[in-house]
C-alpha positions as CSV (number, residue, x, y, z in Angstrom):
1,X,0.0,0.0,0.0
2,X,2.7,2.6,0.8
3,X,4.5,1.5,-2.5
4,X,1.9,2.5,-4.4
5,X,1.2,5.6,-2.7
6,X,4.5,6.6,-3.5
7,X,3.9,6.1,-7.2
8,X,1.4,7.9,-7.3
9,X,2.3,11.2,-5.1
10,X,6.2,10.9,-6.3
11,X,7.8,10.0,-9.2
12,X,10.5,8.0,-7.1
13,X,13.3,6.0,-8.8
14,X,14.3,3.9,-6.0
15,X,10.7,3.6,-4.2
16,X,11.2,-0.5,-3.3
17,X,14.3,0.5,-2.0
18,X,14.6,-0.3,2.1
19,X,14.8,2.3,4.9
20,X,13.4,5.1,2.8
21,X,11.6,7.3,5.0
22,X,8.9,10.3,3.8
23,X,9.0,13.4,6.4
24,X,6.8,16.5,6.6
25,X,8.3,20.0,7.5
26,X,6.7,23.5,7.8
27,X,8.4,26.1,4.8
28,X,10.3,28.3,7.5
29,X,9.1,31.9,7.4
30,X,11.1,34.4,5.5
31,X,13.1,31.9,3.6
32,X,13.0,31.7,-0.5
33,X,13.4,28.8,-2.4
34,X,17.0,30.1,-3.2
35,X,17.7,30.2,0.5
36,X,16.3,26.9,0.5
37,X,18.4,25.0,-1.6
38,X,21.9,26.3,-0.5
39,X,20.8,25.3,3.0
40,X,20.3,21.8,2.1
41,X,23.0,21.3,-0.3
42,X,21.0,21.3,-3.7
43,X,22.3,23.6,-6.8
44,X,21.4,27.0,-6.9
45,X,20.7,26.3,-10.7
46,X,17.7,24.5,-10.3
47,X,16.1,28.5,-9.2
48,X,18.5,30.6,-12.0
49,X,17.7,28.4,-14.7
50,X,14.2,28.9,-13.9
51,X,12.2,31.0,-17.1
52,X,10.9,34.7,-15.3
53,X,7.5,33.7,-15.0
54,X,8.9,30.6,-13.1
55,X,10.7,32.8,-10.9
56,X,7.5,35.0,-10.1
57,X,5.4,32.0,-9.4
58,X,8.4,30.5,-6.4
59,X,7.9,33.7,-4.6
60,X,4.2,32.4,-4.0
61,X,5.6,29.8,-1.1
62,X,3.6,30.3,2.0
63,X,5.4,30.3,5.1
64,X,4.1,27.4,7.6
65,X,2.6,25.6,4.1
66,X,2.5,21.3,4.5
67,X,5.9,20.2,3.0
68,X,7.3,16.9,2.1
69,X,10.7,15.1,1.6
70,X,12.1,11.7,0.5
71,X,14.9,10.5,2.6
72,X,17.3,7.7,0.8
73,X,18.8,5.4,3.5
74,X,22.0,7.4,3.8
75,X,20.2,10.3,5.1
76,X,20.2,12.7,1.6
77,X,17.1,14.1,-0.1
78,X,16.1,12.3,-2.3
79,X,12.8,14.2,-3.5
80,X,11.1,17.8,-2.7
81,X,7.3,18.6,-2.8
82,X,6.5,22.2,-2.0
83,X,2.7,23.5,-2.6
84,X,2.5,27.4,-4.2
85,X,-1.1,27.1,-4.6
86,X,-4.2,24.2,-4.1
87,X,-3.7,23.2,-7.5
88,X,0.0,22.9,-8.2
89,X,3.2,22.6,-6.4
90,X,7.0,22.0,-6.8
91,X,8.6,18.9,-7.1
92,X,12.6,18.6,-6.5
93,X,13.7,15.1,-7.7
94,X,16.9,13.6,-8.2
95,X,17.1,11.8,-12.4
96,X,18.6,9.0,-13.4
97,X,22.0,10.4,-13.8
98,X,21.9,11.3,-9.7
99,X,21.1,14.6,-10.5
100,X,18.5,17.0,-9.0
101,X,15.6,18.5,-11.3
102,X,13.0,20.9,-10.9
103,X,9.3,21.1,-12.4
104,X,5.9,21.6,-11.6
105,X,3.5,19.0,-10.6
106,X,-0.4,19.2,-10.0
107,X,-1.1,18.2,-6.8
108,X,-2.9,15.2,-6.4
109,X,-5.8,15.5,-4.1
110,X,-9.5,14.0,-3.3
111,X,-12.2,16.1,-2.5
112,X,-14.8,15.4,-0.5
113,X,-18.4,16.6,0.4
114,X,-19.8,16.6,3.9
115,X,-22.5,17.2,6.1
116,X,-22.3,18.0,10.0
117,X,-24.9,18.4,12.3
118,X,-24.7,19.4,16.0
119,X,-25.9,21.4,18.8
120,X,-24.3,24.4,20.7
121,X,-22.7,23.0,24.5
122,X,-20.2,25.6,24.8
123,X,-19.6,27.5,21.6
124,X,-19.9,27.0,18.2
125,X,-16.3,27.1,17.3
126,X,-15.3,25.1,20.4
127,X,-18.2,22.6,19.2
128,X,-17.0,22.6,15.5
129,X,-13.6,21.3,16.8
130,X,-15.0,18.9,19.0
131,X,-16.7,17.2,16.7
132,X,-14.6,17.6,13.6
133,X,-11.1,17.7,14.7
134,X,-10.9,20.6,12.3
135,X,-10.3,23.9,13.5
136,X,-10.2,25.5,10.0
137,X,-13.9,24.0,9.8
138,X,-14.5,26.4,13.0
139,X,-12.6,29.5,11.7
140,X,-14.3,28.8,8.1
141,X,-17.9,29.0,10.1
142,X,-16.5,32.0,11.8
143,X,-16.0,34.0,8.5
144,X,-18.7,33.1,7.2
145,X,-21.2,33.6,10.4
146,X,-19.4,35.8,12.1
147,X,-21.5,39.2,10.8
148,X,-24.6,37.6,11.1
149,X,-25.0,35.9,14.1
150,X,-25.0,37.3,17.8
151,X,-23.3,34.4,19.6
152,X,-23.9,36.4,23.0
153,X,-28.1,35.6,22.5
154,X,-27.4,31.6,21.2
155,X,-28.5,29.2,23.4
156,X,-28.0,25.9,24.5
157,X,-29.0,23.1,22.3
158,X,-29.3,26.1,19.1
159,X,-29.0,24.0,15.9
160,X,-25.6,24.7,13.7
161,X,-25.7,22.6,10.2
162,X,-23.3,22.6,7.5
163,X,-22.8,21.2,4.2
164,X,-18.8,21.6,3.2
165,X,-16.4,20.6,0.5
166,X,-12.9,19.5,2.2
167,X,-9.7,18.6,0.1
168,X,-7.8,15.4,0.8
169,X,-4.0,15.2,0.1
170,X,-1.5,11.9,0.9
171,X,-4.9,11.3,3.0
172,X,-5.2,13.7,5.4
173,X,-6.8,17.6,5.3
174,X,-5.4,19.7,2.9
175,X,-6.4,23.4,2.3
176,X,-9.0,25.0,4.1
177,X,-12.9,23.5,4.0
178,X,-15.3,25.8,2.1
179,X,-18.7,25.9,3.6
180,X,-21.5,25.6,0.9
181,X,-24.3,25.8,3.0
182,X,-25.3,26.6,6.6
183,X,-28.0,27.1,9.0
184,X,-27.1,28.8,12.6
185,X,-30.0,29.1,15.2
186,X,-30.2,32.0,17.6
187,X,-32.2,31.6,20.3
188,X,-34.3,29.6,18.1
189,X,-34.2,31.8,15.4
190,X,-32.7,30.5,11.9
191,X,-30.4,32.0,9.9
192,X,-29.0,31.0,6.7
193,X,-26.0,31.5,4.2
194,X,-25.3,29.7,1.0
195,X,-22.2,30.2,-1.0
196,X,-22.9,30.9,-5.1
197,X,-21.7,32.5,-7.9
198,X,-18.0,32.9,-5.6
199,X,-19.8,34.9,-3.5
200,X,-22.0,34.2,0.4
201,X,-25.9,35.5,0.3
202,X,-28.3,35.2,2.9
203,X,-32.0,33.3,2.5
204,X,-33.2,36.4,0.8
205,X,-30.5,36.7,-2.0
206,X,-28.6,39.9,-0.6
207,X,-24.6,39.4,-0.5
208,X,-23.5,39.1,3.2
209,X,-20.3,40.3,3.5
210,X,-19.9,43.4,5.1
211,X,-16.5,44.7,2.5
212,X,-16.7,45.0,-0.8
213,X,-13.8,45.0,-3.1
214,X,-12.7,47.7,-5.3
215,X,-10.5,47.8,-8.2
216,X,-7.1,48.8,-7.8
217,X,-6.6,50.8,-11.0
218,X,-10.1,51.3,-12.7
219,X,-10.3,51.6,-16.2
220,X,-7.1,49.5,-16.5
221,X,-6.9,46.8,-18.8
222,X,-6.6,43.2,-17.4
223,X,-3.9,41.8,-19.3
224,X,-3.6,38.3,-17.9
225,X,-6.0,36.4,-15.5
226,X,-5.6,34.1,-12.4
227,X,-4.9,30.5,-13.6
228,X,-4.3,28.3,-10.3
229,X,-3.0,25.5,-12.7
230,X,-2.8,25.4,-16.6
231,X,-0.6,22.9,-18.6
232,X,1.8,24.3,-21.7
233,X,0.9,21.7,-24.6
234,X,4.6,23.2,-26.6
235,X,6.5,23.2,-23.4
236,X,4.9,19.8,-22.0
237,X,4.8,21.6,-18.4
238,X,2.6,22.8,-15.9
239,X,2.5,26.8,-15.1
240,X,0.2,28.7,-13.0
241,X,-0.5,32.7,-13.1
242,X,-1.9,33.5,-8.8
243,X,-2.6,36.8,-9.7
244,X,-4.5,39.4,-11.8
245,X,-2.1,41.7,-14.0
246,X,-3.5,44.7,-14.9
247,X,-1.5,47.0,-17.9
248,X,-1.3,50.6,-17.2
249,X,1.7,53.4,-17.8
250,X,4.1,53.7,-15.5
251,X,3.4,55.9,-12.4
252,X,-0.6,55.4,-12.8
253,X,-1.7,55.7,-8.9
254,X,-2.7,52.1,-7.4
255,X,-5.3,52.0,-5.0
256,X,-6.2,49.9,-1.9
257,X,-8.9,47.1,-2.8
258,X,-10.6,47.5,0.8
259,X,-9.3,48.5,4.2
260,X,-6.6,46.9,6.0
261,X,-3.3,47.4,7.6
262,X,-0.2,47.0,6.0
263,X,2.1,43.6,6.4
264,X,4.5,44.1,4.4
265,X,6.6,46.7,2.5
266,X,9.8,46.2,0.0
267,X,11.3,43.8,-2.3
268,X,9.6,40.3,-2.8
269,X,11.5,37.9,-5.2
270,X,10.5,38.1,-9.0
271,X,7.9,40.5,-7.6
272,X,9.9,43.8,-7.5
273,X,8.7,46.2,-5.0
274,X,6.0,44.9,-3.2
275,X,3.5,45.8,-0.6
276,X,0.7,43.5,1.2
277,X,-2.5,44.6,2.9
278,X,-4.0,42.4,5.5
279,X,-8.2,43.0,5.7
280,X,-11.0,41.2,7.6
281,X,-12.3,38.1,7.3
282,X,-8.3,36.4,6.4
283,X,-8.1,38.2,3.2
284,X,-4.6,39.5,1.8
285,X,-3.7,41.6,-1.2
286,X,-0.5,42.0,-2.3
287,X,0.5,44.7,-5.3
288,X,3.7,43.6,-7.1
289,X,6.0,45.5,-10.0
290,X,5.3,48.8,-8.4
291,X,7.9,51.6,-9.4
292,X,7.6,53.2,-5.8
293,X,5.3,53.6,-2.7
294,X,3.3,56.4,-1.9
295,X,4.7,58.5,1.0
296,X,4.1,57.3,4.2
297,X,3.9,53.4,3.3
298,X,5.0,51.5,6.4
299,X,4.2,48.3,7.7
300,X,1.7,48.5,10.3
301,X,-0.1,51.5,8.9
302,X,-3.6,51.6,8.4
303,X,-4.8,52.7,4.6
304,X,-8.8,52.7,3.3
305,X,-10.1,51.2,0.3
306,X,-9.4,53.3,-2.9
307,X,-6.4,55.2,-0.9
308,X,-3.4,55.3,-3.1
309,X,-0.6,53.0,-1.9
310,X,2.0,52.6,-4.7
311,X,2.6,53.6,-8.2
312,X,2.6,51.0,-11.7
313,X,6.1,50.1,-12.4
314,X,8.0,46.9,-14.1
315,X,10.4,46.1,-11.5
316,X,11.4,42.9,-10.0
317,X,10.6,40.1,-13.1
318,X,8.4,42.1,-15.5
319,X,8.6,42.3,-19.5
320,X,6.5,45.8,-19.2
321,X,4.8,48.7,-16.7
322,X,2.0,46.9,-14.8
323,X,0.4,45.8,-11.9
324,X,0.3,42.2,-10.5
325,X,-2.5,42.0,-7.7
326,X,-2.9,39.2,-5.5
327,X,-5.5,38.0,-3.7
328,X,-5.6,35.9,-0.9
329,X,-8.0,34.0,1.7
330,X,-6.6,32.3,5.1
331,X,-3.2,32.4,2.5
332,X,-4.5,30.3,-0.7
333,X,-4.6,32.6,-3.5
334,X,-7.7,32.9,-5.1
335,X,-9.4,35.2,-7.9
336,X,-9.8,38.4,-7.6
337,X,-12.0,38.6,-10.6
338,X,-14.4,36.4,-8.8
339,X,-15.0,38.8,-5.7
340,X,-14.4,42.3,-7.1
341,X,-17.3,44.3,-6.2
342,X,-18.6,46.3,-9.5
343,X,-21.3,48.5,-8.1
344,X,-23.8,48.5,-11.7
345,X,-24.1,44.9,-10.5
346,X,-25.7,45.4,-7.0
347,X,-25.6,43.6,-3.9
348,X,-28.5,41.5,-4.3
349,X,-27.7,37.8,-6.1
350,X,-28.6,38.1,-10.0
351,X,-30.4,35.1,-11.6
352,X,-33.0,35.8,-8.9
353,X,-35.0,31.8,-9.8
354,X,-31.5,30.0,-10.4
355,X,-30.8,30.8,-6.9
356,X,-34.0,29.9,-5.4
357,X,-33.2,26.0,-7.0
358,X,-29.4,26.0,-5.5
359,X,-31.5,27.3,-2.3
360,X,-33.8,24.9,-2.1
361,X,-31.3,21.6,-2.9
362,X,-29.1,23.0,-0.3
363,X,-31.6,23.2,2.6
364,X,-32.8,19.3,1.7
365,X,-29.4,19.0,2.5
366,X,-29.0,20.9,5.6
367,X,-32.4,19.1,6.4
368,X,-30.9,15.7,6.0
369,X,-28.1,16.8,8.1
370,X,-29.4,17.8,11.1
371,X,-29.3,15.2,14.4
372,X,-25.9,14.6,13.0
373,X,-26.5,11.4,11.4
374,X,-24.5,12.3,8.6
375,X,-21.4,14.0,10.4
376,X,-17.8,12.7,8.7
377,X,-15.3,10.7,10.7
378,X,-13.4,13.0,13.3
379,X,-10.1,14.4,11.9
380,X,-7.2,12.2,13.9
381,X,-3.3,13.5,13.6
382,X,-0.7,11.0,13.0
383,X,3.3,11.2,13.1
384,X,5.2,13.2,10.2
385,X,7.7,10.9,9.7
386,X,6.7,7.2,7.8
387,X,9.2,4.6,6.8
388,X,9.1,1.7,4.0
């Protein structure tokens, strides 16, 4: 069994070979692939013979993200996997000649659809976790709960239901849960949410979150869109774009999509000068190829939606003035297409009778769910380190 789940996660040329072992590690914070590989004695020319937009998409690596390596029995690596997005990650791998290589792989994973019914004891996240073993179910309710309940009025025994989508890698969690459906009771009282068209409405169709975002250089031209995965048919390879890039002449003003506080301010890899906004609700935005910041730019600082923050440039690895803008939930890059807030479109859910049919399968389901009959198997941890 772990043979084959070694040919199918890892291309691995001596996988029937004894005392191999497979260990996990965190990617430390502040370290780039570069730093990376000197540190563990692999060729810096496996990042500098990497093409530009191959360059851009290694500064993606999230500090803390699920790693994996291939030990040989004499203690050397013997393989690399390192995620830069749900979709696709990067695989370090020695050839047949001994020597190391460097592509990128789509991550295998299986997702799954579940159901979990319970009542409040102490609190719903506490309750989430207890049943689950997931605490990212619990901060995913959070979000998505957390402006319109009033968790001071909920009662004992109030009803919490939800119908989720949860991705599987090398069989255990991967990513964070995304709740389709869900019914909270206050007091007794119902309240609903469903997730459609990218975006969370309540029962009567009006979007529930409480920040909308803006574009960050209207009237701009997007020039290429978010691709979490897409495969090269001349180059035979996988590449992926985690961003928006939108053209524009160098020093158009760049704006803040929504309010937040600044994380980060300065040079980022293939991404030139850099800055990051952290907002609500776990999002990030990061503005990349900028030619300088506006004045005052600090981390820590406070801005406001549509407040100018920086200024379109081409530095870092750019072929031309634009603006990369990335956009981030709980740290997996996501579309920004898909959540930008254009105000001729209103706040109230369009295709008004396709809504009310997604609404009315999902609450069967919620139905069906409640008592907790269908609740998944409780998420249990195992060691990081597995031999064969």
């Amino acid at each position: 069994m772990i043979k084959k789940f070694f040919i199918i996660f890892l291309v691995c040329v001596s996988v029937y070979a004894k005392n191999y072992s497979l260990q996990e590690f965190k990617w430390p914070s502040g370290i780039t692939l570069l730093d990376f590989l000197e540190s563990s004695n692999i060729p810096l020319s496996l990042y500098y013979n990497l093409e530009a937009e191959e360059k851009e998409l290694v500064t993606e690596i999230i500090a803390d993200s699920d790693c994996d390596m291939l030990i040989d029995e004499t203690g050397k690596v013997d393989q690399i996997l390192v995620p830069i997005s749900d979709e696709l990650q990067i695989h370090i791998y020695k050839d047949k000649e001994n020597k190391f290589k460097l592509t990128f792989t789509p991550i295998i994973y299986e997702e799954k659809t579940h159901s979990l019914g319970i009542n409040i004891e102490k609190s719903p996240y506490l309750d989430i976790s207890k049943a689950t073993g997931s605490s990212a179910l619990s901060n995913a309710f959070m979000v998505v709960f957390g402006k319109v309940v009033n968790f001071r009025k909920l009662q004992k025994g109030d009803a919490l239901v939800l119908h989720y989508t949860q991705k599987y890698r090398l069989g255990k969690p991967y990513g964070n849960p995304r709740i389709i459906s869900g019914m909270m009771e206050e007091n007794k009282k119902s309240y609903y949410m469903y997730y459609y068209d990218s975006k969370y409405y309540d029962e009567k169709g009006k979007m529930a979150e409480k920040f909308l975002f803006r574009l960050p250089v209207p009237g701009a031209r997007v020039s290429s869109k978010f691709s979490p995965k897409r495969y090269h048919p001349v180059l035979k390879r996988y590449r992926a774009h985690l961003g928006t890039d939108y053209a524009a002449p160098k020093g158009t003003p760049i704006k803040a999509v929504a309010d937040g506080k600044v994380v980060f301010v300065g040079k980022k890899g293939g991404y030139g000068n850099t800055i990051e906004i952290s907002h609500i609700n776990g999002y990030k935005s990061l503005y990349a190829h900028t030619s300088k910041f506006a004045k005052g730019m600090k981390v820590g600082r406070n801005v406001s939606q549509g407040q100018i923050i920086a200024y379109i440039g081409t530095t870092g690895l750019s072929t031309g003035p634009h603006l990369h803008l990335g956009l981030y939930k709980n740290n997996r890059a996501i579309d920004f297409e898909k959540v930008v807030y254009v105000e001729k479109d209103g706040e109230f859910v369009k295709e008004k009778a396709k809504f009310e049919k997604f609404k009315r399968v999902e609450n069967e389901k919620l139905q069906n769910a409640m008592g907790g009959y269908q609740n998944p198997p409780k998420i249990v941890t195992f060691d990081n380190f597995i031999k064969i």
